[in-house]
BASETI-506279 format. One line per 5 residues: number of its first residue (from 1); their letters; for each residue y, x, z of C-alpha. Coordinates in steps of 0.5 Angstrom, whole numbers. Layout:
residues N
NUM> a> Y:X:Z | ...
end
This chain:
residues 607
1> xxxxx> 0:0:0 | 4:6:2 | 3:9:-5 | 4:2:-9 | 11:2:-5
6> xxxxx> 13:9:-7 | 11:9:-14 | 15:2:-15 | 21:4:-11 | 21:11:-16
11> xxxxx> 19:7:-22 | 25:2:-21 | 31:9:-19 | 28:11:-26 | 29:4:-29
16> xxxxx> 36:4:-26 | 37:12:-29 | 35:9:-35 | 39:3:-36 | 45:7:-33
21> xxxxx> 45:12:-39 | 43:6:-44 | 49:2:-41 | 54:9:-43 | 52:11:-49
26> xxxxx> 52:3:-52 | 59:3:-48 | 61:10:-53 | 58:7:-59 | 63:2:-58
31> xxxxx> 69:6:-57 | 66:10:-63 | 66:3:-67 | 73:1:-64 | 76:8:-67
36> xxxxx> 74:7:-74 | 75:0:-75 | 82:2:-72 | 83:8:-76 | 82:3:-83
41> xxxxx> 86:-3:-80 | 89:-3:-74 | 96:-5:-73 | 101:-1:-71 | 100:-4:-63
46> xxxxx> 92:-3:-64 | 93:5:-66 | 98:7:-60 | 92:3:-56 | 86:6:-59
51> xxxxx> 89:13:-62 | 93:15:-55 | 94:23:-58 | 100:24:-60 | 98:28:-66
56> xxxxx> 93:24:-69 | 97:17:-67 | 103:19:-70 | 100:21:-77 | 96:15:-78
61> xxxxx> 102:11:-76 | 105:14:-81 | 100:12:-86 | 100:5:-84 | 108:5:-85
66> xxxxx> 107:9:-92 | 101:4:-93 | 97:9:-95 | 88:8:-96 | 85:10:-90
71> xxxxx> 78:11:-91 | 73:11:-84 | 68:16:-84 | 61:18:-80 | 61:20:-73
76> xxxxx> 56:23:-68 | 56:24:-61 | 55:31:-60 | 54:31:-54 | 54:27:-48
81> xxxxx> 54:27:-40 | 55:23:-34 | 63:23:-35 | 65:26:-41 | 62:26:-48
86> xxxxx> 64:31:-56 | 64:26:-61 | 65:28:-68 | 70:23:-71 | 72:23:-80
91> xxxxx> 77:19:-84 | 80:20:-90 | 87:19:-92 | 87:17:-100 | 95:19:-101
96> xxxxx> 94:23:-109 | 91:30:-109 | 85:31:-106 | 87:38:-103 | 93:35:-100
101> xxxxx> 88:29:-97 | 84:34:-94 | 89:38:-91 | 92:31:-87 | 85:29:-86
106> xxxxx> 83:35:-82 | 89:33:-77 | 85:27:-76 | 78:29:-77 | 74:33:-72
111> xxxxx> 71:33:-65 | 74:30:-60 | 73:29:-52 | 72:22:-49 | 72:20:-42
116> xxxxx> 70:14:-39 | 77:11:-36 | 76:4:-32 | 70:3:-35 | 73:5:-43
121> xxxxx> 71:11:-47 | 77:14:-49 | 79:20:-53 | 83:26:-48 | 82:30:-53
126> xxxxx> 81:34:-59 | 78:41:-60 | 81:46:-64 | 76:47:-71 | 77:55:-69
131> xxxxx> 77:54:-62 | 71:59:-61 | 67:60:-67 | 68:66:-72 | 67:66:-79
136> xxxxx> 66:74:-80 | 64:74:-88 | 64:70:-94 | 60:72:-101 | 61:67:-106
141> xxxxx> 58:67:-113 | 63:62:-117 | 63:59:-124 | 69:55:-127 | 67:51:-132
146> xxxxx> 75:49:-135 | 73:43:-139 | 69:40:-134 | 75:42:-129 | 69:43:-124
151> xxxxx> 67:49:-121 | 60:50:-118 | 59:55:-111 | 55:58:-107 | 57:61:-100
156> xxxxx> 53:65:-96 | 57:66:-89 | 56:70:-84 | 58:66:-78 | 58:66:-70
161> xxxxx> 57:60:-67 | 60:59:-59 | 61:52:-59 | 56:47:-56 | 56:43:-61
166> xxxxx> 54:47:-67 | 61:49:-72 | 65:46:-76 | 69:47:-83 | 75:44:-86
171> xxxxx> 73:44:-95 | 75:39:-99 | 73:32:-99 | 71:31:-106 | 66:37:-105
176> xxxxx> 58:35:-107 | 54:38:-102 | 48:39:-105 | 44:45:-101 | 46:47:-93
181> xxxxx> 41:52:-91 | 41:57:-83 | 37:63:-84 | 34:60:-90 | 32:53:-87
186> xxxxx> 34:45:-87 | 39:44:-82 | 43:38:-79 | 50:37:-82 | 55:32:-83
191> xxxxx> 60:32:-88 | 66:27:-89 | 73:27:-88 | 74:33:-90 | 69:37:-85
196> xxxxx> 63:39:-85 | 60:40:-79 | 53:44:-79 | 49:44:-72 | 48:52:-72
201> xxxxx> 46:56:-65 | 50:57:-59 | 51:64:-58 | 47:66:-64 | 50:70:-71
206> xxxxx> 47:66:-77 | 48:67:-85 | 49:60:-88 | 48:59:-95 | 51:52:-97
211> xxxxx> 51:50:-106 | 56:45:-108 | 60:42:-114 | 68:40:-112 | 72:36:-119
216> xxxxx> 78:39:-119 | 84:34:-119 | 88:32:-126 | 94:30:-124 | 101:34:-128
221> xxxxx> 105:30:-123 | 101:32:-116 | 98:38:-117 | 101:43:-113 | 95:45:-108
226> xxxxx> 89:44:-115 | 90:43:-122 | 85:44:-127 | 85:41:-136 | 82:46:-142
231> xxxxx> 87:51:-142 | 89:53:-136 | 89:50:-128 | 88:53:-121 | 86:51:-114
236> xxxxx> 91:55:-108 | 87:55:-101 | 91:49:-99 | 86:45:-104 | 80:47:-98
241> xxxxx> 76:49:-104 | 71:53:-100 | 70:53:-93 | 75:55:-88 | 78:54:-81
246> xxxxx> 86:55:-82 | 92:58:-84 | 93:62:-78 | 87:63:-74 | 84:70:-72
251> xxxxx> 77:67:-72 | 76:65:-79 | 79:73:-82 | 73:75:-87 | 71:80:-91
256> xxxxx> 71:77:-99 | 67:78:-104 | 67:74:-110 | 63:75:-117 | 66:69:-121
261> xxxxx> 64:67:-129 | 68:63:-133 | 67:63:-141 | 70:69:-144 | 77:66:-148
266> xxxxx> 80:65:-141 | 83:70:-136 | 82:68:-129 | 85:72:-123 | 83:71:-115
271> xxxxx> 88:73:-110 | 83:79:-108 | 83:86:-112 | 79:85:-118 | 74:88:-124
276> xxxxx> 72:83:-131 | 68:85:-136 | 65:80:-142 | 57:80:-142 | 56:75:-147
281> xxxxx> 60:69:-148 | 62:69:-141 | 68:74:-136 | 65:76:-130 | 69:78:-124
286> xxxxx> 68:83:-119 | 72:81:-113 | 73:84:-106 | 78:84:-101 | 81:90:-97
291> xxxxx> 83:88:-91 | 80:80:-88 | 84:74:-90 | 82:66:-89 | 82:63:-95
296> xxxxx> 83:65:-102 | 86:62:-109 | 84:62:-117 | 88:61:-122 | 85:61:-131
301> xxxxx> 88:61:-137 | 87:61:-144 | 94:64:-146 | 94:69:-141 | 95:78:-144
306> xxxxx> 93:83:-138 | 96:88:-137 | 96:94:-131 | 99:99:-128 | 99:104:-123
311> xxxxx> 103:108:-118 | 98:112:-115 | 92:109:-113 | 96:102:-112 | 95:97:-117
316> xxxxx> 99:91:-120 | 95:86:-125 | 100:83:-129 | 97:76:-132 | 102:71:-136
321> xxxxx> 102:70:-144 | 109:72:-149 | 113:67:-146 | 113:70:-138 | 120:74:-136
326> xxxxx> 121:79:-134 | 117:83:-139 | 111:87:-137 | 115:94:-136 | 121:90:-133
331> xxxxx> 117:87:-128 | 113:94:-126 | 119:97:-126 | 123:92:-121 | 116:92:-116
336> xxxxx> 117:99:-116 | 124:100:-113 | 122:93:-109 | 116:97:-106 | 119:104:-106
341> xxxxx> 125:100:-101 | 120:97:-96 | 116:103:-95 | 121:108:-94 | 124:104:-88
346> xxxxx> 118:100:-85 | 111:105:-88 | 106:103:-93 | 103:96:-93 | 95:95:-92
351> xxxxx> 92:94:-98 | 93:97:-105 | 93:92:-110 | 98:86:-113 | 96:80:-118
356> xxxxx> 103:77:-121 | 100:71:-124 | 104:66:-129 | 102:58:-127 | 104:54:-133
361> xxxxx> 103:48:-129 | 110:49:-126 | 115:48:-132 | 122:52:-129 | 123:60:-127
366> xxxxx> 120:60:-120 | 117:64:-116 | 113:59:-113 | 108:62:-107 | 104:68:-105
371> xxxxx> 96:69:-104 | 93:75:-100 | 94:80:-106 | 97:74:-112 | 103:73:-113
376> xxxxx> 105:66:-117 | 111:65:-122 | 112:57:-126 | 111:58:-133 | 118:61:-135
381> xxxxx> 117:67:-130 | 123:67:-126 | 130:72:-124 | 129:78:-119 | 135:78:-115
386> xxxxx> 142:75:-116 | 149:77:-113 | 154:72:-115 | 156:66:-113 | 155:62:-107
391> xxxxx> 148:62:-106 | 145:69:-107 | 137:70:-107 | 132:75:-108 | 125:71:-108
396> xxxxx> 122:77:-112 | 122:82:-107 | 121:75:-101 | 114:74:-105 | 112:83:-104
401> xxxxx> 114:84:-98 | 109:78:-95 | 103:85:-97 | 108:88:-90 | 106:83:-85
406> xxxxx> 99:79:-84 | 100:75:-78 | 95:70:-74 | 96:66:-68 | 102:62:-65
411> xxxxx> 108:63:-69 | 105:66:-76 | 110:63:-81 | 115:66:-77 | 112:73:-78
416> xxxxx> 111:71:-85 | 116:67:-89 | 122:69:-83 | 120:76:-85 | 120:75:-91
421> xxxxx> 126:72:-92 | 129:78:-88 | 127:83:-92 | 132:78:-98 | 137:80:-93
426> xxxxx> 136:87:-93 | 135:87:-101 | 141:84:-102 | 145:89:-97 | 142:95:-101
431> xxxxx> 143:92:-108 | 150:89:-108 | 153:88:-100 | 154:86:-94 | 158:81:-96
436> xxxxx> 154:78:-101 | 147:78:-95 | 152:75:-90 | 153:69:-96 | 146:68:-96
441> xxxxx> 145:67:-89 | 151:63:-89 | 148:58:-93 | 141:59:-89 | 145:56:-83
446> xxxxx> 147:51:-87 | 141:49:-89 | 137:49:-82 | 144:45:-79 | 145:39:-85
451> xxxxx> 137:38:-87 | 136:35:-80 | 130:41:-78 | 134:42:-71 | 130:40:-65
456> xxxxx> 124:38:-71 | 120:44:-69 | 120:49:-65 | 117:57:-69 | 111:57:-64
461> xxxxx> 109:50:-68 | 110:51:-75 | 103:50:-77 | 105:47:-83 | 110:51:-85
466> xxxxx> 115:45:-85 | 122:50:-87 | 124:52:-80 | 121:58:-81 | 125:60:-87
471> xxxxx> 133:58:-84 | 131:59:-77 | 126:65:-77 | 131:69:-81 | 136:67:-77
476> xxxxx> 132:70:-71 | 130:76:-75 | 137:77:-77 | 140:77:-70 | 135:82:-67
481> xxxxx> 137:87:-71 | 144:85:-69 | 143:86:-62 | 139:91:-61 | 142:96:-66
486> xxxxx> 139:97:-74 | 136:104:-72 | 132:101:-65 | 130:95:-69 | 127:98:-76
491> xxxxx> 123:103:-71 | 121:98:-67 | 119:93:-74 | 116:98:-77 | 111:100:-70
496> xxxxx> 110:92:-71 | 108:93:-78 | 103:99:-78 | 99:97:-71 | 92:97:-73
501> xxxxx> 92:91:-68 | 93:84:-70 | 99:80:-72 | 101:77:-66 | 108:74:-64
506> xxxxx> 106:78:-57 | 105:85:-61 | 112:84:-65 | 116:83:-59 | 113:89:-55
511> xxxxx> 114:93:-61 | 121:92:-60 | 121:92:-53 | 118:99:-53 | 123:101:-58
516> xxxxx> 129:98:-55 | 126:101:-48 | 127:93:-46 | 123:87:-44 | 125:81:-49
521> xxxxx> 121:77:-48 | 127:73:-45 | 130:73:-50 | 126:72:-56 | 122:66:-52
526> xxxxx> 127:62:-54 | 129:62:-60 | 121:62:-61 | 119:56:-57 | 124:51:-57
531> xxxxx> 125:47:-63 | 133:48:-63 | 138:52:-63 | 144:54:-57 | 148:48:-56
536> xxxxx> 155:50:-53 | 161:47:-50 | 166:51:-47 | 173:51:-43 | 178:55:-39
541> xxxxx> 180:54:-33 | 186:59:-30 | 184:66:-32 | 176:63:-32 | 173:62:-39
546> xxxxx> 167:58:-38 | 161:56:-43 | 155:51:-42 | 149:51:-45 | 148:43:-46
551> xxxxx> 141:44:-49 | 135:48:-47 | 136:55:-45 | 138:62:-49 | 140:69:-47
556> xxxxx> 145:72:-53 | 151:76:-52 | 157:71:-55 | 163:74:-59 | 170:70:-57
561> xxxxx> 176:72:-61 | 182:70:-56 | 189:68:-61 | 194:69:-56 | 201:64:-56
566> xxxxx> 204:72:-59 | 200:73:-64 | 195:77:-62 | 188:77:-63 | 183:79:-57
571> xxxxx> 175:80:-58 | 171:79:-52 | 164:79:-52 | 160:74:-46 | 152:75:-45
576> xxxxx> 151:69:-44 | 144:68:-39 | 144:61:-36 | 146:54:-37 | 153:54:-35
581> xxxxx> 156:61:-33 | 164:62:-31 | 168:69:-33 | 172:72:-30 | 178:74:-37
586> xxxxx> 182:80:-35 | 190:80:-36 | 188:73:-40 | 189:66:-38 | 191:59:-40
591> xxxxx> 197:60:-41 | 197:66:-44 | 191:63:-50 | 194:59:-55 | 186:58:-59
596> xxxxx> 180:61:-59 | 173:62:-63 | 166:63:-62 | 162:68:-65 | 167:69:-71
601> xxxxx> 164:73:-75 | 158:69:-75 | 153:73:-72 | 149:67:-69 | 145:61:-70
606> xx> 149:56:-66 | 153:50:-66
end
């Protein structure tokens, strides 16, 4: 009798385990379906409900405004315990291209943490696609078939897996998957939203070989992430054609290796260094890059003349056809001077080779971006500086000075595009003068004030390289150098630039501690981290000039020119530390100060 009872009052505790744990994942799996009907049709009321993820909420409210298609897609319940849960989460925003769809897909789908608060799973957060896991090397073998405007790959990746729940890709959503194989085996794996996730082992390095198909989009009026037609066509890395995590993470830096065939009457250049020879009807590329990147782009066409160069053991590929400006020795000749300038002040860059390629999808003289070891131009190719006029520039030498500069992390595209239009402020200063780089910068502030990016985003979070980076980040660059001297801060530049350790916003403001033999953590931070700019008022009080900060909090020395009730003119300079600050003016007063000016010269990026 005794037994009977034991067996029945342990059988009933296991029964009640047992329907506990049944009730909680009914319970997830609700939530889970709440998520996806409300991804595809909720109401602005029920997303802020279902959704309470300030970035997810707001992009699909967005969407809902925009009234764009938002596609559900599978979910899994990766892992589940008492009181939290990793659910892998996809949809699809159908908005034109799909390299563009994918890259807002991601911000929405992926692997999410739920809790059970009040009796409701809800999410409490979503994990970084990069948070732990590494992607070490990539060797592609890529076929680019133009007139069905389709490529056809196959990716060995070496991985190394520490997340729980296996890894997870970004890679086009219109991908074909026709194999996914781990160490030469099935393995599970999802793909949709723009993801794919493969349950890959814990604390183990894995080769993954995955084969697939992806049609390349055809539209001449959204092409600028992926275009392909018969004559010429290409997919940037923002089009996801091949696996990757992000734009800025460490953990997806891999060595490349590509052998790519096309049919042998097109040219095809790939971002990386590069040999070609014609076997039979088809070129074969040999590509392999020389230091890790995250993603790579390809261009082709049909019209396209090669043409190569040499300085050393540098070399520059010139891809265009006749009607490409400057002509081949022209530009061969300006990428020399522009090289040998970099050099000479801040050392050689990592890497020794350079692809400039015509895009004859992009119809005006442009210099439109820069792929690892590409650099790309419109169909007309483009000028290389210009002096006169209001808006002087010099894109040529903004797209070579991205080989100076491979950042990661927090802050990268201020490493990289504010670097690089730095780098126009110092071209333009050599070639023409002071005046005509402080005419740019003017018209860079002028930019960031009218076109509504103060208080927008912050340097540290421009993650999709929104602009700040450019008019803001030159901006800090700008007055770095004018702070600390142009000697202490090209020394201080130039040991950021040849470290052999990651590019780091860390590594940049040590290096220039360590030049100027100060901590400027205080006051680079600032500028980095706070999405504004200084916000001063200022008045004066007897023989007190008092300036407040009215936003966040910055440290800069002011200039305030004192126009005195004689005539004179009188140049004070204030470092201003905290949030209202009063000082003392010598031999000045009211009385005395008929007007003045802050930052007269225009050194600083403030209202």
């Amino acid at each position: 009798m005794k037994i009977f009872f034991l067996v029945t009052f342990a059988f009933a505790i296991l029964s009640g385990q047992l329907s506990f744990a049944q009730s909680r994942k009914a319970s997830l799996s609700t939530a889970i379906q709440e998520c996806n009907y409300t991804f595809e049709k909720g109401t602005a009321d029920e997303i802020k409900s279902r959704f309470p993820l300030v970035e997810q909420q707001k992009l699909i409210l967005a969407m809902l405004k925009g009234k764009y298609e938002r596609k559900p897609g599978l979910s899994k319940v990766l892992k589940l315990d008492k009181d939290s849960a990793l659910v892998l989460l996809t949809g699809t925003f159908i908005i034109g291209n799909s390299g563009e769809e994918t890259d807002y897909s991601n911000t929405y789908s992926g692997v999410y943490v739920f809790k059970p608060m009040n009796g409701i799973w809800s999410m409490v957060q979503k994990l970084p696609i990069d948070r732990m896991n590494k992607i070490l090397e990539q060797r592609m073998a890529v076929k680019i078939i133009p007139d069905g405007r389709e490529l056809i790959i196959t990716d060995t990746i070496n991985i190394r897996t520490e997340e729980i729940y296996g890894i997870l890709f970004a890679l086009n959503h219109n991908a074909k998957i026709k194999n996914v194989l781990l160490n030469q085996r099935k393995v599970s794996s999802i793909f949709d939203g723009g993801v794919l996730w493969i349950k890959s082992r814990t604390k183990k390095d894995d080769q993954l070989i995955l084969s697939y198909s992806l049609k390349v989009d055809q539209d001449k009026k959204n092409d600028n992430s992926g275009y392909f037609d018969a004559n010429f066509g290409h997919v940037r890395d923002q089009f996801y054609w091949h696996p990757f995590f992000n734009f800025s993470s460490s953990n997806d830096l891999a060595k490349f290796s590509i052998k790519l065939t096309i049919p042998s009457t097109y040219q095809v250049a790939t971002s990386l260094p590069q040999t070609d020879k014609v076997i039979g009807s088809e070129r074969v590329v040999m590509a392999k890059s020389s230091y890790s990147t995250f993603a790579l782009s390809l261009y082709y066409d049909k019209e396209w003349k090669k043409h190569s160069f040499l300085k050393g053991s540098y070399r520059l590929d010139l891809f265009g056809n006749d009607n490409f400006k400057p002509v081949p020795d022209s530009l061969f000749n300006n990428f020399l001077k522009t090289y040998d300038f970099l050099s000479e002040r801040f050392g050689k860059p990592k890497g020794d080779y350079l692809s400039i390629v015509q895009n004859r999808s992009k119809d005006f003289p442009i210099w439109l971006n820069r792929s690892n070891d590409m650099i790309v131009a419109g169909s007309q190719g483009s000028f290389l500086i210009k002096g006169k006029g209001e808006n002087p520039l010099a894109p040529f030498g903004h797209e070579v000075a991205h080989a100076w500069t491979r950042p990661i992390g927090p802050a990268t595209n201020f490493l990289r595009e504010g670097w690089a239009s730095f780098a126009e402020v110092c071209f333009l200063e050599n070639t023409y003068d002071d005046t005509t780089a402080q005419r740019f910068m003017a018209n860079y502030k002028a930019i960031y004030l009218n076109n509504g990016f103060d208080g927008k985003a912050s340097l540290w979070a421009d993650d999709s390289n929104g602009g700040v980076s450019y008019y803001k980040g030159v901006w800090v660059f700008y007055m770095l150098r004018e702070q600390l001297g142009k000697d202490v801060f090209y020394k201080g530049l130039k040991a950021f630039i040849q470290s052999d350790e990651p590019m780091t916003i860390d590594l940049f403001v040590r290096k220039l501690g360590e030049a100027s033999g100060r901590n400027l953590h205080p006051t680079i931070d600032p500028w980095i981290k706070s999405s504004s700019i200084p916000k001063l008022n200022n008045e004066l009080e007897g023989d007190q000039f008092i300036v407040t900060q009215t936003g966040d909090i910055f440290n800069f020395p002011l200039e305030v020119r004192f126009i005195l009730n004689d005539g004179r003119t009188i140049l004070q300079t204030f470092d201003i530390l905290q949030k209202k600050q009063s000082f003392k003016l010598d031999g000045l007063s009211k009385q005395t100060i008929k007007s003045l000016q802050l930052d007269p010269f225009n050194k600083l990026l403030i209202k």
